[in-house]
C-alpha positions in Angstrom: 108.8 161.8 150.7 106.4 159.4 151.3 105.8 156.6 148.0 103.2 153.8 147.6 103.3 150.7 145.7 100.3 149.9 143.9 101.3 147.3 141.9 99.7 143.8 142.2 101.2 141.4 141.0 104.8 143.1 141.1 107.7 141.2 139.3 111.3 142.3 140.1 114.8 140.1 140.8 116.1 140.0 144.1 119.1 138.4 145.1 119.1 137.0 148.8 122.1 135.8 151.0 122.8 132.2 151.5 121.1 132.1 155.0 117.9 133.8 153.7 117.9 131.3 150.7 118.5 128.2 152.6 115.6 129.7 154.9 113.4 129.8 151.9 114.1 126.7 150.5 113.4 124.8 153.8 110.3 126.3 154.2 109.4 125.9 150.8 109.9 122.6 150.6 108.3 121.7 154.0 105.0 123.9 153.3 104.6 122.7 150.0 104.4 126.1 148.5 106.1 127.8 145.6 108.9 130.5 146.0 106.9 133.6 145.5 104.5 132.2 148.1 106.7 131.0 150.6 108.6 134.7 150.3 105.4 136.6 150.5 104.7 134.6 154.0 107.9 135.2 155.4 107.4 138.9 154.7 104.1 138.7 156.1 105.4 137.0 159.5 108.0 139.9 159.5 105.9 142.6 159.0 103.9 141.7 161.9 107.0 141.4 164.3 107.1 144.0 166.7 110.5 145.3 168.5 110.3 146.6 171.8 112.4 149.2 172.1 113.9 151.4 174.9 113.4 155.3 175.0 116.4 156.9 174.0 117.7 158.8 177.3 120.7 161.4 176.7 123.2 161.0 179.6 124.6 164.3 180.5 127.9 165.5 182.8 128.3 168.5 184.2 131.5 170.2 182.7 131.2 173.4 184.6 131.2 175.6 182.0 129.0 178.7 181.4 128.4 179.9 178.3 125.7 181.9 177.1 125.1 180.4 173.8 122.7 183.1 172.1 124.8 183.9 170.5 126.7 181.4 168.7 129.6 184.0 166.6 129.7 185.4 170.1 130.1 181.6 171.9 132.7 180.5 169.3 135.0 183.1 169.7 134.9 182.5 173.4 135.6 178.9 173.1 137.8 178.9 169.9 139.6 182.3 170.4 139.6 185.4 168.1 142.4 183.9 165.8 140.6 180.7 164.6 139.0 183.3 162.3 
């Protein structure tokens, strides 16, 4: 489900770790600006960072076995044996 936020202007409370506030305060301080401005900039910057990422490759063994898995009730009784039922 996909949600927008349309509000301008948006007022809520958010509490931030130490690290993130002494962050905040430093650049506050050092740019001059005011809380909600110096937040909204770091957001900015951080919204524009991109992370490289690798492809996600599935590393497979062969085990040997065969099993014909079109039928899974089939497959599980195979694997599990006819009393796990």
């Amino acid at each position: 489900m996909a949600s927008t936020c349309n509000s301008v202007g948006l007022r809520t409370t958010i509490t931030f770790d130490g690290d993130v506030s002494a962050a905040i305060e430093q650049l506050r301080k050092t740019s001059n600006l005011g809380v909600s401005e110096t937040v909204n900039q770091l957001i900015r910057q951080g919204l524009k960072t991109r992370v490289e990422r690798q492809s996600f490759v599935q590393r497979t063994q062969p085990l040997g076995l065969r099993i014909d898995v079109r039928n899974v009730a089939e497959a599980l009784e195979l694997l599990e044996g006819p009393a796990s039922h």
